[in-house]
C-alpha positions in Angstrom: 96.1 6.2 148.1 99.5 6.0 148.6 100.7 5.0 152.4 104.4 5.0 151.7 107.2 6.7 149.9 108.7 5.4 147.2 111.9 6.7 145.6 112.4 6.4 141.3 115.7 7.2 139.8 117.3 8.3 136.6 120.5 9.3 135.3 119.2 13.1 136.0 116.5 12.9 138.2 115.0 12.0 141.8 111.7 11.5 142.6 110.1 10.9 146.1 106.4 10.3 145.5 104.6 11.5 149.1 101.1 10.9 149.9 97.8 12.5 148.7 95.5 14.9 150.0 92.0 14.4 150.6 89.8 17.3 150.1 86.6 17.9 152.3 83.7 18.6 150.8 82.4 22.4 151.6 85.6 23.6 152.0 86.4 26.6 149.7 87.9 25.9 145.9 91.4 25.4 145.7 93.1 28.0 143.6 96.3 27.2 141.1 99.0 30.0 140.3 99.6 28.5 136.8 102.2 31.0 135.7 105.1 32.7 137.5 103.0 36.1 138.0 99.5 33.7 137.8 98.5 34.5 134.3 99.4 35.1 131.2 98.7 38.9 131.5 101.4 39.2 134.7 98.7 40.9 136.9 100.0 39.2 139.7 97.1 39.6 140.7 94.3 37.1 143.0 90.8 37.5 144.3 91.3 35.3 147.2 90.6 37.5 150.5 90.9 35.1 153.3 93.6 37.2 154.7 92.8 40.8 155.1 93.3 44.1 157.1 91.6 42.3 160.4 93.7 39.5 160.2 96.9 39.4 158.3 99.1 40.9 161.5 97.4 37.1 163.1 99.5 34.8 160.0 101.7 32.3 161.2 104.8 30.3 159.3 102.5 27.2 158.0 105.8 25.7 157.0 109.3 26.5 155.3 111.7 25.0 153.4 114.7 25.4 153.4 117.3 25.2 149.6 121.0 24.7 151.4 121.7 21.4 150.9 121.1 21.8 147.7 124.0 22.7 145.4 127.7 22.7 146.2 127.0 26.6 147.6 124.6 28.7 149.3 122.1 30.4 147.1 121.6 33.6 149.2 119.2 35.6 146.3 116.7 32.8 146.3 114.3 34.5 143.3 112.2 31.7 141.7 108.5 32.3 142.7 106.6 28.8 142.7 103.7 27.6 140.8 100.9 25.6 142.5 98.7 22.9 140.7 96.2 20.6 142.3 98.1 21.3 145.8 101.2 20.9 144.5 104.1 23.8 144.3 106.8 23.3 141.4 109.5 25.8 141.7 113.5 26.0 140.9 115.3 25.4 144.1 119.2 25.9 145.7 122.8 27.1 144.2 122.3 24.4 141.2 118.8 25.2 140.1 117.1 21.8 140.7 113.5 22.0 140.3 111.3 20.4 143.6 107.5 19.2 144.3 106.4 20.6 147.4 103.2 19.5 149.2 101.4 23.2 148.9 99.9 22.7 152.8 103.2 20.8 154.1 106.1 22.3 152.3 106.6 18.3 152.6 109.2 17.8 150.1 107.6 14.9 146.9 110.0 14.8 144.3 113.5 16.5 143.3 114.9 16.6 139.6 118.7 17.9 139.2 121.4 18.2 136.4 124.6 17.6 136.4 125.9 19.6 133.3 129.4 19.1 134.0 131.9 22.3 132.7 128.7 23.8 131.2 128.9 27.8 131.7 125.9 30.0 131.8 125.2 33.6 132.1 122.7 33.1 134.9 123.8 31.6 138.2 121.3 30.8 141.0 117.9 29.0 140.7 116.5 30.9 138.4 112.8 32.9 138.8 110.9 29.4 138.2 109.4 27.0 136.1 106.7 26.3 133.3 103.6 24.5 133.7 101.5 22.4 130.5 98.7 20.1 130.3 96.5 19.1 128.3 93.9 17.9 130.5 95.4 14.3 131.1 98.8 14.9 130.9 101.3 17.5 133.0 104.5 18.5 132.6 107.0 21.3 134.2 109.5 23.0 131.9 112.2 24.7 133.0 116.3 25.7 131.7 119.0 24.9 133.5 121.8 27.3 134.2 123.7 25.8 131.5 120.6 26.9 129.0 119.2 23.2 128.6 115.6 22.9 128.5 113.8 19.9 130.5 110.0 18.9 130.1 109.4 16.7 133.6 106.4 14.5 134.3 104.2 16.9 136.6 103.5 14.1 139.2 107.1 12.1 139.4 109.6 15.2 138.1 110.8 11.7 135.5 111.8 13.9 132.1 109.1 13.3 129.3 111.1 10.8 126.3 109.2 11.6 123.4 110.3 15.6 124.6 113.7 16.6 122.6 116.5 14.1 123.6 115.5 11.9 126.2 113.6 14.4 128.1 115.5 18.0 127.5 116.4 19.8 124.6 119.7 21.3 124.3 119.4 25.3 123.7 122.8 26.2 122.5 121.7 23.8 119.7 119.7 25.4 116.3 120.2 28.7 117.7 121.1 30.4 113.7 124.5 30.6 115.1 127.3 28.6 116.6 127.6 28.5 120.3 130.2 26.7 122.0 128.7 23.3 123.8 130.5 23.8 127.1 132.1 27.6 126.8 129.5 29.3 125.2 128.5 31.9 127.8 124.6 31.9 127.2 121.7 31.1 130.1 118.7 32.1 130.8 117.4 32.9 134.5 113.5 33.4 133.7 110.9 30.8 133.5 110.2 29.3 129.9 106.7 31.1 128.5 103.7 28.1 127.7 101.5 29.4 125.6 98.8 26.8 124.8 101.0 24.1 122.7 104.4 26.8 122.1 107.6 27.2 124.9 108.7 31.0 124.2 112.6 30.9 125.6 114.8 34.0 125.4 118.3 34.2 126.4 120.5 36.2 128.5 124.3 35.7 126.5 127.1 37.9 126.4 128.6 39.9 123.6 129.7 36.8 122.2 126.4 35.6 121.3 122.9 36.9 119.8 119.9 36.8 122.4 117.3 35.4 119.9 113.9 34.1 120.8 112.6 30.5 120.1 109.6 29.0 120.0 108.9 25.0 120.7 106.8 22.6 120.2 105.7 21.6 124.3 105.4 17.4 123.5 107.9 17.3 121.3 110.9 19.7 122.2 111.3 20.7 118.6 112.1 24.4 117.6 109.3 26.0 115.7 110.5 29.5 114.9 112.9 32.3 115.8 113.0 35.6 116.4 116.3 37.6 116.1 116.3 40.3 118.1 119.2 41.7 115.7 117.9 41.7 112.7 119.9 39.7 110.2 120.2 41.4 106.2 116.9 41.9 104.9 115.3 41.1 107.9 113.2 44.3 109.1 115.1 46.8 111.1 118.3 45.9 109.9 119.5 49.0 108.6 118.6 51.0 112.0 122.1 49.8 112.6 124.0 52.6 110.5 127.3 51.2 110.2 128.1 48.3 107.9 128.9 44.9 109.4 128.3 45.9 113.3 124.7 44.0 113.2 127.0 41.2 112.4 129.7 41.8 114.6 127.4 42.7 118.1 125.9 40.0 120.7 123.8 39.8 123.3 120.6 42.1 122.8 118.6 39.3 124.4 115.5 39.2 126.1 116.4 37.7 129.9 112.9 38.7 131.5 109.9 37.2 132.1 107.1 37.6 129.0 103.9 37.8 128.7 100.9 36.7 126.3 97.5 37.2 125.0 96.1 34.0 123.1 92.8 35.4 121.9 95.5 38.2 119.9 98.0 35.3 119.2 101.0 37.6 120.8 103.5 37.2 122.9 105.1 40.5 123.9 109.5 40.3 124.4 111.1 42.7 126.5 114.0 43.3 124.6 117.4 44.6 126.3 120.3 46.7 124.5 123.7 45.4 122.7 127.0 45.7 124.1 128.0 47.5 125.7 125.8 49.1 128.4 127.0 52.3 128.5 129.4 52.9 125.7 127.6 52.4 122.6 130.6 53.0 119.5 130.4 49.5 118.2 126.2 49.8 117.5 126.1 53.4 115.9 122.1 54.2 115.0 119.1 53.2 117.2 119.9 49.5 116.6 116.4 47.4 116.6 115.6 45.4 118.9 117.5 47.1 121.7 115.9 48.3 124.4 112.4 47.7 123.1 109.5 45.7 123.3 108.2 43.6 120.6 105.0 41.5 119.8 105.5 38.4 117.8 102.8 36.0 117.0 103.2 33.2 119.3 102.7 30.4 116.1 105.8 31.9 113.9 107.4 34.0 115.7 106.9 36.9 113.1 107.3 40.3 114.3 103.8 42.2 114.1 104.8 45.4 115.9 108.0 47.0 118.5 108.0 49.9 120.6 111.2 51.3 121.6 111.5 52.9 124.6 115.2 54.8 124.3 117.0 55.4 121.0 120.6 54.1 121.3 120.9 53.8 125.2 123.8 54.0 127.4 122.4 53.6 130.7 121.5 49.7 130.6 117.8 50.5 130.8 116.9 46.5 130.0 113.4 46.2 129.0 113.4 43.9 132.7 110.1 42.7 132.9 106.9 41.5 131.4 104.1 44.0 130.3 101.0 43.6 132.1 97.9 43.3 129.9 95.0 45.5 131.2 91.8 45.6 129.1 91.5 49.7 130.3 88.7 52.5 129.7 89.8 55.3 127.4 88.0 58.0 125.9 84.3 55.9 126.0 85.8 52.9 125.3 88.0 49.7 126.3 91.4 49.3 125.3 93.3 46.2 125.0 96.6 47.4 126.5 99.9 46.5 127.6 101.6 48.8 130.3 105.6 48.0 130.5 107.4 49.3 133.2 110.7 49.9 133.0 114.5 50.4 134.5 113.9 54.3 134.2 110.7 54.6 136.5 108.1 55.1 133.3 105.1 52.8 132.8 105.0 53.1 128.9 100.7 52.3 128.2 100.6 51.0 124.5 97.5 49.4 122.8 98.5 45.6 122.6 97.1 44.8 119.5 99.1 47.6 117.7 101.9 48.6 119.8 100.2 52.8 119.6 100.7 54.5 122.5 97.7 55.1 124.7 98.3 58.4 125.7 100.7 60.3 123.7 104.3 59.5 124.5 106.7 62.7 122.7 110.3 62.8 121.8 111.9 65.1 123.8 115.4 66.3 123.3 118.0 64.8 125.8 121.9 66.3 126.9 124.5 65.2 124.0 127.7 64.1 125.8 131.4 64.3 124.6 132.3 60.6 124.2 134.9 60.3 120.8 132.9 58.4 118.0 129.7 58.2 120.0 126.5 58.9 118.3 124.2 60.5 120.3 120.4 60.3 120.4 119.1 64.4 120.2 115.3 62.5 121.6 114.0 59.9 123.6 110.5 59.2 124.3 109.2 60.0 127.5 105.4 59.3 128.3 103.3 61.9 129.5 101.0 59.8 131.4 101.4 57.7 133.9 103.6 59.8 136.0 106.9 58.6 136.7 106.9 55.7 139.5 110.8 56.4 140.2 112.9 59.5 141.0 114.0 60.4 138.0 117.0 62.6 137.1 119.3 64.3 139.6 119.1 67.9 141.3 120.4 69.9 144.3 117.9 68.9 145.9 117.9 65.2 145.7 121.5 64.8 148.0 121.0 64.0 151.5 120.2 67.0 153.6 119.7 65.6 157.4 122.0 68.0 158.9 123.3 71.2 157.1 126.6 69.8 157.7 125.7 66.7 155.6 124.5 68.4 153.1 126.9 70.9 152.4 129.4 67.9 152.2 127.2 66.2 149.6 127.3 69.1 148.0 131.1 68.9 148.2 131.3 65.1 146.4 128.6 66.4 143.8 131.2 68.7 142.1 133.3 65.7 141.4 130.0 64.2 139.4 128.1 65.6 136.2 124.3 64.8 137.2 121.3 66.3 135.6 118.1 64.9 133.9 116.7 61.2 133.4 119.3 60.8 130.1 122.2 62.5 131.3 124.9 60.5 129.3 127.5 58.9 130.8 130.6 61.7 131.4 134.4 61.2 129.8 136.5 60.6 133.5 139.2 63.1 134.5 141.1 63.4 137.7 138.5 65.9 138.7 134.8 64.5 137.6 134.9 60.8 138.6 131.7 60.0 136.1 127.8 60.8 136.0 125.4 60.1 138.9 122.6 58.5 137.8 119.2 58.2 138.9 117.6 55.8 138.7 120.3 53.1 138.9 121.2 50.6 136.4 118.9 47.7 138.1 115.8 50.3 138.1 113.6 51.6 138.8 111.6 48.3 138.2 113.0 44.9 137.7 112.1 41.4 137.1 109.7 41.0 139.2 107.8 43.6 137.8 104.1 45.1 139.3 100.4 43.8 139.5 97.4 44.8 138.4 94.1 44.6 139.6 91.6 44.1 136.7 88.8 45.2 138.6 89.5 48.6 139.3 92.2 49.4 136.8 95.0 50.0 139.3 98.6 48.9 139.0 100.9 48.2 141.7 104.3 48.6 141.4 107.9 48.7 143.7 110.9 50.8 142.3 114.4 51.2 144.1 115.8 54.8 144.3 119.4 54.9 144.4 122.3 56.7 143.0 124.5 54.9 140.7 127.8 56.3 138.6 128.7 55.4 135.2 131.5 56.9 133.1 134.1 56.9 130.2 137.3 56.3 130.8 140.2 56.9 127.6 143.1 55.7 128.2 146.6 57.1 127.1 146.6 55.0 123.9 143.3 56.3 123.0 141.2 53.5 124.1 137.9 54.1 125.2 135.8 51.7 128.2 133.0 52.6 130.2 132.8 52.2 134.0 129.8 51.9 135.9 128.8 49.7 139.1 126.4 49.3 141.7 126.5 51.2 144.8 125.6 50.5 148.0 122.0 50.7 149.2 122.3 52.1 152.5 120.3 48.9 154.3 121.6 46.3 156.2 121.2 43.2 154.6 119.5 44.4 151.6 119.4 43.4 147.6 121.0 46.2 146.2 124.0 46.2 148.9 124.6 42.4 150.2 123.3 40.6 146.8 124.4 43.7 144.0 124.4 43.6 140.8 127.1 45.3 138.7 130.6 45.0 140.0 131.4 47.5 142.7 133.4 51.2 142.1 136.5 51.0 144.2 136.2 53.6 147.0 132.2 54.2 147.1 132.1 53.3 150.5 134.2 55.6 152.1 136.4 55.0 155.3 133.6 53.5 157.0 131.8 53.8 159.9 134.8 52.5 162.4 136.8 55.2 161.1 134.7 58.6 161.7 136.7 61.5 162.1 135.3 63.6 164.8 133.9 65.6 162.7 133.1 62.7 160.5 133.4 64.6 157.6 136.7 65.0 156.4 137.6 62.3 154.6 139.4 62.7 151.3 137.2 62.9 148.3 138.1 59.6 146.2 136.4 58.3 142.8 133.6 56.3 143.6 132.8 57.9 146.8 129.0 58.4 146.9 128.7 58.1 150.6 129.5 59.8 153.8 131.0 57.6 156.1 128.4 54.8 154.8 125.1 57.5 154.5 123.9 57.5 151.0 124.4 60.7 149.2 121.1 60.5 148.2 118.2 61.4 150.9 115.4 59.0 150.9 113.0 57.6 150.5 115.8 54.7 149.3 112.4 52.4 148.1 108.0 53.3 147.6 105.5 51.2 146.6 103.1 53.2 143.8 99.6 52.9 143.2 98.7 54.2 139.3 95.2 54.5 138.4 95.1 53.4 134.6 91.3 54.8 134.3 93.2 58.0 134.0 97.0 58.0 133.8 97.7 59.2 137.4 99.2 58.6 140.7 96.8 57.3 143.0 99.2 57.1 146.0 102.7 56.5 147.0 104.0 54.6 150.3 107.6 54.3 151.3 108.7 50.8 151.7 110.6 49.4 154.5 112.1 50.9 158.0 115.0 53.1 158.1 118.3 50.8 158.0 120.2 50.3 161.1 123.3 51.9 159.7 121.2 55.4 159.1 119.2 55.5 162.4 122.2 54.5 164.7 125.2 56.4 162.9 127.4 58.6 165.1 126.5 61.5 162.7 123.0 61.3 163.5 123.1 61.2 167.0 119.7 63.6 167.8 118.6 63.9 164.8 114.8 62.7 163.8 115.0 61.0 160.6 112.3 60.0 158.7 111.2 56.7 157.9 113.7 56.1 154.9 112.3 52.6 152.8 114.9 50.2 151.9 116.3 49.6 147.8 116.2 46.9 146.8 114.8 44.9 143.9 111.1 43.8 145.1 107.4 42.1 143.6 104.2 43.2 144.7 101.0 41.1 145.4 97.4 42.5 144.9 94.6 40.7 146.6 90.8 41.4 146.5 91.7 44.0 149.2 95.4 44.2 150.0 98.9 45.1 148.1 101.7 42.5 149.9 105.4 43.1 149.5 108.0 42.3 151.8 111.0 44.1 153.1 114.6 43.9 151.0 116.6 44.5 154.2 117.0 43.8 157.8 116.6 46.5 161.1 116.6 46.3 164.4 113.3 46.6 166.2 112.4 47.7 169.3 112.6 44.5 171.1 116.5 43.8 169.8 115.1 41.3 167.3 116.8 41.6 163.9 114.5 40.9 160.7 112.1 42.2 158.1 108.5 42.5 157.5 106.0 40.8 155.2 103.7 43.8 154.7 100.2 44.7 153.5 99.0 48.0 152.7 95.3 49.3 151.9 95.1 48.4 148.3 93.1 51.9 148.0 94.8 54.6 150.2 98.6 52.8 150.8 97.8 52.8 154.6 100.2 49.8 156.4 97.3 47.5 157.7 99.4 44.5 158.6 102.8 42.9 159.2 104.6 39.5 159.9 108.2 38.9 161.1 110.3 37.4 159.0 114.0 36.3 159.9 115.6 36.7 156.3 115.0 39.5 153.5 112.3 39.0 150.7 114.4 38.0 147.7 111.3 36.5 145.3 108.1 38.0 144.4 105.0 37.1 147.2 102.5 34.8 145.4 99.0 33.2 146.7 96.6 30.4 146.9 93.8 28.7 148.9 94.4 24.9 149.9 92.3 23.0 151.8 90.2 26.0 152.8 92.7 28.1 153.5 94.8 30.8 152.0 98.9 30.7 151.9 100.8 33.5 151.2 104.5 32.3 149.8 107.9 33.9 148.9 111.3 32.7 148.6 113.4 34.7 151.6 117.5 35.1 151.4 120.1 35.9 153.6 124.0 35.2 154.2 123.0 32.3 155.8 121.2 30.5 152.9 117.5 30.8 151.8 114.0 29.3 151.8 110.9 29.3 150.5 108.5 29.9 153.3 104.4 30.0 153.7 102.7 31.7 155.9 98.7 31.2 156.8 96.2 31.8 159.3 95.5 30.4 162.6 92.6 27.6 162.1 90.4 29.8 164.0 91.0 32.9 162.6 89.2 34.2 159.6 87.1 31.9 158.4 90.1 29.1 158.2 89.3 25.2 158.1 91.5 22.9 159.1 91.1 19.8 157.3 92.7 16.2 158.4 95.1 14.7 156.0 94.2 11.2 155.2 97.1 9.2 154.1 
């Protein structure tokens, strides 16, 4: 046992080896999270029940590191979830997307690998949702990509890359692709964690239109590519000619798969989530339904080859990525079990398809959608929509979906609405004028659901699942020679501090945020109508709830329950406009992970409020995994920017998540009290 640190260096890596752990004997098992949502079904799920209704308001912060002094820059939208093995946590860390080995009961920092890739560009910043884990019983390694799409395979216990992996430890991704990709200027990345499947890496890609989004598979000791999937089919290849016009299969790019996957070995699948080809809302240069876009597709996880897809919308234009993995759920249906997969989506359906087959579950219809008046578009007349689960989002736009907490607000929504076309889920995106500023949209273009995706808990059949309502525009604009772009962007969310406002997504619509609160006309409503403009003077046009946790029961295909997520943002309950008015409690959008425990669903809080003590923060929360009733929450001083995960170390249970404000991030834990349910505190030995 070691009684000192010792510090190892490479050319790329930096390894402080900390001391060991003893365990006690009688002390309850430890518990690993081997995959970034635990298993290779995403369930997200864990048994553990240490912390509970009686005692989760009673957690404390166990310990909390912090990822600024890593990187050049703050990494504010800290999303990597870790993994824990044998008491240790692996996860991707800080502005450069190093990967670290934490000590899982001392956040105790015990080794560091980083990259220097130079000029290297990527597609996805930040550090990245996590990392891979392998063994084979003897030996371990982590596998993650770097933001410059390199792959590394690191010794488990020192963070040393493996030699006998690729070149000297990583393997370079740009590299044996099917196509050529600039070394340095290639825009490609990759902000998932790589997909170990017994002895296979699955690796997708998030490019832009200059490059092809395929899927690899790789040997795990070796580094070496053993198969590729091309998610646009090449000539002769199977779904090819769904692209109707010669040469744009050739000419189009990404159409990768940039989400996390899932897997089921005893099948031999691995199920991509698929997103569409340029561009996201204009879709002239990809005439037809254009395979693989916007689907999901199992391959077999030895070859790669294609054994079914599912598409979820023909020829989109509303950036509905396929943004997270399907959760496999071994479900009851009419007398007996199905092997399932239930993908949830941008566009608030959970689409329930037999796994081993890709067949819908319960029937899923084409139903006919608007046709919009975009120049050489070709419109879709059907989509699919499923006619169980119920949706999990708002879907669509009405009257009665604009803000209405005083008449005067809402006859002034009313007022902005007539400068938008809005209807149903597919409303297409509508050709700009100096009159209709573009097509409201809900939900937005992040979801709905997003990367982090739900959970699942496989003993009563019940998914969990987070979506984010919020308006968002898109639109065509022709210019006066005839060309024709799209325009879309991401509004803001109307909480302080939150994803969907202080971290975004798409680039910003000049003008959506009004004048501003500083700037209130007495009336506060009189403000000139302006493109973009989906607020008044900063209140969403859209009346809450802004975010709700859902609870579907897949026994049947229905809603169990639904819980708003998140206090009313301190912009909403202290504006001017609202002076006297009650308003209910509103949620917060943002772009969240649930946890399911033997009894509890955990989430945190997107955004900051004030509370009634003048403290500034969110909430770790825990609702009644069976009615949605709020049994439990912790402070915390920065917003929830990863998905919560779990384990039990040293007899007792940690519940983790990486947190992110302007002021940098962390990754912090939080546990009980030693005396407090059932807890042992055991003495390190070093």
């Amino acid at each position: 046992m070691l009684n000192r640190r010792m510090m190892l260096a490479t050319s790329s890596a930096l390894a402080l080896i900390g001391p060991s752990i003893a365990g006690a004997q009688g002390a309850p098992a430890e518990t690993d999270w081997l995959h970034y949502a635990n298993d290779l079904a995403s369930t997200r799920y864990s048994p553990l029940d240490q912390i509970d209704a009686s005692n989760f308001d009673k957690l404390e912060l166990a310990w909390r590191f912090s990822t600024n002094a890593l990187g050049p820059r703050l990494d504010a939208d800290y999303q990597s979830t870790p993994l824990v093995v044998k008491g240790r946590i692996y996860c991707t860390a800080g502005f450069r997307r190093d990967v670290v080995c934490l000590d899982a009961g001392t956040g105790e920092l015990l080794w560091m690998h980083t990259h220097d890739e130079g000029a290297r560009i990527g597609t996805r910043g930040g550090s990245g949702l996590g990392v891979g884990y392998w063994t084979d019983g003897t030996i371990e390694r982590v596998i993650y990509v770097t933001r410059g799409y390199t792959m590394f395979s690191l010794d488990a216990k020192t963070g040393i890359p493996d030699p006998a992996f690729g070149t000297g430890g990583f393997t370079d991704l740009r590299l044996n692709d099917d196509q050529v990709i600039d070394p340095d200027r290639g825009v490609i990345g990759l902000h998932a964690p790589p997909l170990v499947v017994g002895n296979t890496i699955v690796v997708g890609s998030a490019p832009t239109a200059f490059a092809k989004g395929y899927v690899r598979g790789f040997d795990v000791r070796t580094g070496q590519r053993k198969w590729i999937f091309h998610n646009v089919p090449m000539k002769g290849e199977f779904g090819y000619d769904t692209w109707t016009t010669p040469g744009q299969a050739e000419a189009t790019g990404n159409t990768g798969a940039w989400a996390p996957m899932s897997a089921d070995p005893e099948l031999g699948l691995v199920y991509l989530p698929i997103e569409l080809p340029p561009t996201d809302m204009l879709g002239i240069s990809r005439a037809g339904n254009a395979l693989f876009s916007e689907s999901l597709v199992a391959v077999e996880i030895e070859t790669g080859k294609r054994v079914w897809h599912y598409q979820m919308i023909h020829h989109g234009l509303w950036d509905r990525d396929v943004s997270c993995a399907g959760i496999l759920c071994d479900i009851p249906h009419n007398g007996k079990i199905v092997k399932a997969i239930a993908q949830p989506s941008k566009q608030g359906y959970i689409y329930v398809l037999d796994r081993a087959t890709g067949k819908p579950v319960w029937p899923i219809p084409e139903k006919p959608v608007p046709i919009g008046k975009v120049p050489g578009e070709t419109y879709s007349p059907t989509q699919p929509m499923p006619t169980r689960p119920p949706p999990f989002a708002r879907q669509g736009v009405t009257e009665n979906d604009f803000v209405d907490f005083t008449p005067q607000l809402k006859a002034r929504a009313m007022e902005i609405a007539k400068h938008y076309t809005w209807g149903p889920l597919y409303e297409p995106p509508a050709v700009t004028s100096d009159t209709i500023f573009g097509t409201l949209n809900l939900p937005g273009l992040q979801g709905g659901a997003n990367w982090p995706g739900g959970s699942y808990d496989p003993e009563s059949h019940i998914l969990y699942i987070y979506a984010k309502n919020q308006f968002e525009l898109t639109g065509i604009v022709i210019g006066k020679d005839g060309r024709i772009n799209q325009r879309g962007g991401q509004p803001s969310s109307g909480s302080d501090d939150s994803q969907g406002g202080v971290f975004g997504g798409a680039a910003s619509l000049k003008g959506q945020e009004g004048r501003g609160r500083d700037s209130v006309k007495p009336d506060g409503l009189g403000d000139p109508i302006v493109p973009g403009m989906i607020s008044i003077e900063g209140i969403p046009l859209m009346k809450p709830p802004y975010g709700v946790i859902s609870a579907i029961d897949l026994n049947n295909g229905t809603m169990l329950w639904q819980a708003v997520h998140g206090e009313t943002p301190d912009k909403i309950r202290n504006h001017p406009l609202l002076k006297g008015v009650t308003i209910p409690k509103t949620g917060q959008a943002g772009i969240l992970g649930t946890l399911t425990t033997k009894s509890l669903v955990i989430c945190g809080d997107c955004g900051l409020f004030t509370d009634e003590t003048g403290r500034k923060g969110g909430r770790l929360r825990a609702y009644d995994k069976a009615t949605g009733k709020e049994v439990g929450a912790v402070f915390m001083d920065k917003a929830q920017t990863g998905a919560t995960m779990t384990y039990m170390h040293q007899g007792r249970q940690y519940l983790v998540c990486a947190q992110g404000s302007y002021y940098g991030a962390d990754l912090v834990a939080y546990r009980l009290p030693g005396d407090v349910g059932g807890a042992k505190v055991i003495r390190e030995e070093r």
